[in-house]
N, C-alpha and C positions, 0 to 999 in steps of 0.2 A: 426426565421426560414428563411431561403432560400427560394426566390423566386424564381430565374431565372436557366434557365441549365448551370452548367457551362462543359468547356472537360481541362482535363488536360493534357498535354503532352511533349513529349524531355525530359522524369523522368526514372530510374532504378524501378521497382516494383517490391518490395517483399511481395505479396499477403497472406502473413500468413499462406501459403497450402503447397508452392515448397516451394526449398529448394534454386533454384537460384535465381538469380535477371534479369527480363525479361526486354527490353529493346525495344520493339517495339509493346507496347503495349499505348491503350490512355483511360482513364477513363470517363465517363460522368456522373454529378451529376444533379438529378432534386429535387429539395427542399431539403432537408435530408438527403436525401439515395443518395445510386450509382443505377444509373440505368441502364447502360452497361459499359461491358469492351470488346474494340474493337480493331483489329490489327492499326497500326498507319496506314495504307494501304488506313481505311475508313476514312479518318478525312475531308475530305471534303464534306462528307455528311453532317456534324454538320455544318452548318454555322450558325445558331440560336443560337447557344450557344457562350457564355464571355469563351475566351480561356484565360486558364492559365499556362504559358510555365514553364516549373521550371529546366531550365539549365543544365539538364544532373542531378538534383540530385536524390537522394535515397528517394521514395513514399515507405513509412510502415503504415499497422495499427496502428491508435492512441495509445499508449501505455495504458495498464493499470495496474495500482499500485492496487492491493490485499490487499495490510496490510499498512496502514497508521490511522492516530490519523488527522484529517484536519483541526479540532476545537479549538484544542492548540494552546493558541498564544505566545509562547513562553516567556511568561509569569509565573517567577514559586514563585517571592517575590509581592504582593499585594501591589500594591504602589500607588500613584492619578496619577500619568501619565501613570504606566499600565492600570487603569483601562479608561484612555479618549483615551489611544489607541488602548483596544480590540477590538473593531467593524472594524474597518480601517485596523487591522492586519489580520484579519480573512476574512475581504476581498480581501487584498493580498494573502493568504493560496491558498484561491479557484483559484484565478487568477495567481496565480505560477505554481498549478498545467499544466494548459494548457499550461501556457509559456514553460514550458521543453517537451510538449509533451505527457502531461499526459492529455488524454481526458473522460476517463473510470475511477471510483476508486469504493476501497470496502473498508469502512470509520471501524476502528476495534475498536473502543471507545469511545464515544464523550458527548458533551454536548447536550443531545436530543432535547431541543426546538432550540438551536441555529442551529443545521445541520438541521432540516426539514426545519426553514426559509429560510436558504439559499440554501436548495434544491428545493424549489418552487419558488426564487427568479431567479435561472441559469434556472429551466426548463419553467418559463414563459418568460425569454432573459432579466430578469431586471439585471442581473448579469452575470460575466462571471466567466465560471467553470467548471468543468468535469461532465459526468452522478455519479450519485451517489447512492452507494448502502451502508447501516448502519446498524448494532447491536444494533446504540444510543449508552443502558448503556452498561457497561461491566458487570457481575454478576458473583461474586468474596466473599470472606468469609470476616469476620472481621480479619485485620490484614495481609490478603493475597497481593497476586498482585493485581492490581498496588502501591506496599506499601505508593509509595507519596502522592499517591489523598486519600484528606480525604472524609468523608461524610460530607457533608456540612448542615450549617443550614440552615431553610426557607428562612431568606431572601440573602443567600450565593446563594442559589441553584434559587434564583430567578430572581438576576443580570447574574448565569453564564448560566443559560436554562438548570437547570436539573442538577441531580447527574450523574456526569460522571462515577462513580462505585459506584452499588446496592451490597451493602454488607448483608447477606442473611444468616439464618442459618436454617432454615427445609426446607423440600420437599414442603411444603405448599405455604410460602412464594418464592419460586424458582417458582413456576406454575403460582401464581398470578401475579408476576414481570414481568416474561416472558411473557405471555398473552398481559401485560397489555405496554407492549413494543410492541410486533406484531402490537396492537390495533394502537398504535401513529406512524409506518410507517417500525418499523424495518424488515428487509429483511434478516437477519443473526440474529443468536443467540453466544454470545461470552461467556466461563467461562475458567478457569484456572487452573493449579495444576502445581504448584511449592513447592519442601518441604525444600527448601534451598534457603534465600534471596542471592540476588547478589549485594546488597547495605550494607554489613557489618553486617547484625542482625542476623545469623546465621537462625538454622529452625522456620519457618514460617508456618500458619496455612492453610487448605485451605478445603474447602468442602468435603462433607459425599461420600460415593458411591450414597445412596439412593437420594440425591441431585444431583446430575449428573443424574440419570437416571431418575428424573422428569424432569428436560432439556428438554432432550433428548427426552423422550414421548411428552410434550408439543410441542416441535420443529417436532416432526410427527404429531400431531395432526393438528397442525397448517400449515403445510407444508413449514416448514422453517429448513435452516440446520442450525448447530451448529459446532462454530469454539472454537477450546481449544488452550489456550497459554501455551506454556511448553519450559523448556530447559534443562530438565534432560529427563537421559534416565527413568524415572520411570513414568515423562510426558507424556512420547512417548507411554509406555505399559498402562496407563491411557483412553486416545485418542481411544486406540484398545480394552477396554476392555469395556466401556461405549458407543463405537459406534459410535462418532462422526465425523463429514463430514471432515473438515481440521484440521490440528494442525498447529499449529500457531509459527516459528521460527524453531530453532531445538535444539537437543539434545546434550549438548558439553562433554557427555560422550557416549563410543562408544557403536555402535547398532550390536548386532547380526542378522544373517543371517533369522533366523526363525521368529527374533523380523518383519523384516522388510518382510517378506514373508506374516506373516499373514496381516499387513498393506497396502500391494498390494490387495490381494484378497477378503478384505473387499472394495476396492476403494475406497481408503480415497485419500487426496491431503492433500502436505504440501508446506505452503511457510516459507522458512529457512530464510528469511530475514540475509541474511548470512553478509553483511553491518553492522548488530548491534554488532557482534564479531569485523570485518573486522575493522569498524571502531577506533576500539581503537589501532589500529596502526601507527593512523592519526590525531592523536591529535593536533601536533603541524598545521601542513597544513590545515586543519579544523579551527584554531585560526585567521592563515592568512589569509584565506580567508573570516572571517565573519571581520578582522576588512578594508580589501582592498575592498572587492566587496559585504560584506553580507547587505548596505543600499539598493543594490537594489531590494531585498526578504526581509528585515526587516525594521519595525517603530523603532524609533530612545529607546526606552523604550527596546523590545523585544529584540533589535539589544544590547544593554548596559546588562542586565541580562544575554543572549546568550554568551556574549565573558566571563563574570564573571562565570558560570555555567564552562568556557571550561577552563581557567585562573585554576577553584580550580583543575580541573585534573591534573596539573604540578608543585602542590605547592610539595614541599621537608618540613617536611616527608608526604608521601599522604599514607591515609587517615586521613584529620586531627585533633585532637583530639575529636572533638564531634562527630563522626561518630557514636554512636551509638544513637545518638537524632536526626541528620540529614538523608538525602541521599545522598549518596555519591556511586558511580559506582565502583563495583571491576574491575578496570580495568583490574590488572593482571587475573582475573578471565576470561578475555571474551578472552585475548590473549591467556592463555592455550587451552583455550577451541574452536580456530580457525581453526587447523589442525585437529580436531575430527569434526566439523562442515560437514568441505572441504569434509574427508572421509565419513561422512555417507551420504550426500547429493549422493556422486558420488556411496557408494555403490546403495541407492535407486533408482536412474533413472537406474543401470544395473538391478536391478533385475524389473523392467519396473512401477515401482511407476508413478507416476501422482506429477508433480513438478512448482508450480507457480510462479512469483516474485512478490516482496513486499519489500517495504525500511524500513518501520515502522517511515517515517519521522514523526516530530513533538512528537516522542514519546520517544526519548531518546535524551538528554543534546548533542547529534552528528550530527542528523540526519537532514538535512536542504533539503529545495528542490532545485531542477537541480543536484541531486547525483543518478536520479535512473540507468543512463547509470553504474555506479562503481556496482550494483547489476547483471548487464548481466555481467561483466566483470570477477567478482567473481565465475558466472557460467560455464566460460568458465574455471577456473581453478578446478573447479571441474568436469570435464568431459564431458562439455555440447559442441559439435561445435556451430559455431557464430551463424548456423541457426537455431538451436536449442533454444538456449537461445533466440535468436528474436521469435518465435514461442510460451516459454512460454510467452514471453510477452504479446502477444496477442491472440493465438486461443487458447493457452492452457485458460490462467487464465480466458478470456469471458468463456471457459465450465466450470471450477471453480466456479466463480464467477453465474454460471445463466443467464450470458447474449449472451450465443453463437448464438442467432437467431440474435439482431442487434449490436454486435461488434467481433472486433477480427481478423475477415478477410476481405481483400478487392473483394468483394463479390457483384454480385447485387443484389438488394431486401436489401442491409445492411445499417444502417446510414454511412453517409458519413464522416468519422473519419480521420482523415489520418495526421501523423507525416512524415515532409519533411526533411530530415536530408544532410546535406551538406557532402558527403562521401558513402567508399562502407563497410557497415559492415559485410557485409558479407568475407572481405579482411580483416577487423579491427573494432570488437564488438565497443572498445574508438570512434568509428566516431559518436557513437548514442548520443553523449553530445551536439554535433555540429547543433542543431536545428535550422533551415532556415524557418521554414514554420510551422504552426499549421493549423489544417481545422479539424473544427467539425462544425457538421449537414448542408454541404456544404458550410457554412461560413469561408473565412480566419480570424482568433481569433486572430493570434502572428503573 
């Protein structure tokens, strides 16, 4: 934690409220938090404080990522030098986060004992890493999504810290799971309904109604909300019928008018993770870049299965004959289903839905970190202005997410978060890749 006051200043600030970027304006952080925001006018009353000039660039709220997997180490064949690089890679995970700007996350799947360790490890400073908020397991049917994660044995489950998906078949077992999740730290509750694999297995199995609304009781009882993953429109009408707080990606068949009326006035929130379509357009680029620059976000293990994982996306003929015993990504599935994404995201935000971002890095064979700027970008082609999409990044998804008292806005009384970005995104969303400066809890981190 920060000791000393620091005052920042000669910065663009986009406070997460307006909608311009204020330019004479000077920050002051005392431990943690912001403790004023003052015209540049008074800066000579600070003289007590360690000034931090930052050149003219662009001060934002710390971003934060909604839907990501943090625990995955990119790691999907079991082999002795994945396993002497999981710890090391997963300390990289957390520490990429912040390096792009990500200082807030909402963790949507993980390996439960491994994310609480190293949630206790970033919030007592032994580590570096974003605040973090988690579901743990994901609680999911046998055979359901996530269809790659198995259930693992005792001692599978006891090198990787826990089942990454509780595969579950009554109402009884859904309460005791769930509870027994709440009990070890979880902050969200995650389940799913998909009736159509997107990995070649055709339909797929997924939880009762009466299952879903133990959840969802449990998740009131407990006072925790519940996020559902879906990418059909049957998802979508799922999500609205069982009541739950967000849905989780979107829909790549289209949504009617009424569908998505009722979805507003329940106030639900969805993060469209619109990158997980988007990206299969970027396959080849995506390859370049993990085999030219991806050693500096990946171990040499992770980084080698990561290029082989993207390598089988461009074999001729894809998918390759054992697809039905492997996973393998419909791609053409995710590119049809792009321009339906695009449209219902942008019908939602008109009829005044509640719309967060999320990359779902680490959770699909694409997703790597320093892409979450290509997420606002994608926002903006679907209807969002730059300031908009910088807003969900931060005040919206902190009200999302539960954390709008200490992030989201440059605020006083708020932790002191702050993404320094070399550029005016508000001219150009692409400037938010251009990260110069990271600061969480009045520390510079990156």
């Amino acid at each position: 934690m920060a000791s000393e006051r620091k005052l920042f200043h000669n910065m663009r600030l986009f406070d997460g409220i307006s909608d311009l970027l204020q330019d004479d304006k000077i920050i002051i952080t005392s431990g943690d938090r912001i403790e004023k925001i003052e015209s540049i006018d008074a800066i000579e009353r600070y003289q007590d404080c360690e000034r931090i000039e930052l050149g003219g660039k662009t001060m934002l709220p710390g971003f934060i990522d909604a839907h990501l997997h943090i625990t995955v180490p990119f790691i999907m064949e079991a082999t002795p030098k994945g396993f002497l690089q999981m710890n090391g890679q997963l300390a990289m995970n957390f520490a990429n986060c912040v390096k792009y700007g990500v200082t807030t996350v909402r963790d949507m799947g993980a390996f439960p004992k491994k994310i609480m360790k190293w949630r206790k490890k970033i919030e007592s400073g032994k580590a570096l890493g974003p605040r973090i908020m988690s579901v743990l397991s994901f609680i999911t049917s046998f055979g359901g999504v996530p269809e790659m994660v198995p259930t693992l044995n005792p001692v599978e489950s006891f090198i990787a810290g826990g089942q990454f998906a509780e595969r579950l078949k009554t109402p009884e077992e859904i309460k005791a799971v769930a509870n027994r999740l709440v009990d070890e730290g979880a902050n969200w509750l995650k389940t799913q309904y998909s009736e159509q694999s997107f990995l070649f297995h055709g339909a797929i199995p997924y939880l009762s109604d009466a299952c879903f609304d133990a959840l969802v009781e449990t998740g009131k009882k407990r006072n925790v909300k519940v996020a559902m993953h879906h990418t059909e429109r049957a998802g979508f009408l799922k999500g609205i019928q069982v009541g739950v707080n967000t849905l989780e990606h979107c829909a790549t068949e289209e949504l009617e008018e009424g569908e998505i009326d009722r979805f507003v006035t329940q106030n639900m929130a969805i993060i469209p993770t619109i990158k997980t379509v988007g990206d299969s357009f970027e396959v080849e680029k995506i390859l370049e870049w993990l085999k030219t620059d991806g050693a500096g976000d990946l171990l040499s293990e992770p980084l080698r299965q990561s290029i082989a994982g993207v390598e089988v996306l461009l074999t001729k003929p894809y998918p390759p004959p054992d697809y039905k015993t492997k996973f393998y990504h419909d791609i053409e599935y995710f590119r049809r289903g792009y321009p339906t994404v695009l449209r219902n995201v942008e019908k939602i935000k008109k009829a005044g839905g509640t719309i967060g971002v999320g990359t779902d890095c680490c959770g699909t064979g694409l997703s790597f970190f320093g892409s979450y700027w290509k997420e606002l970008r994608y926002l903006t082609q679907a209807g969002f202005t730059n300031a908009e999409a910088l807003k969900a990044a931060t005040a919206v998804n902190a009200n999302i997410i539960g954390m709008a008292d200490d992030v989201g806005t440059i605020e006083p009384g708020k932790y002191a978060d702050f993404a320094i970005i070399d550029g005016n995104p508000i001219n150009n969303i692409e400037t938010t890749k251009h990260i110069a400066m990271v600061v969480k809890g009045g520390e510079i981190v990156a």
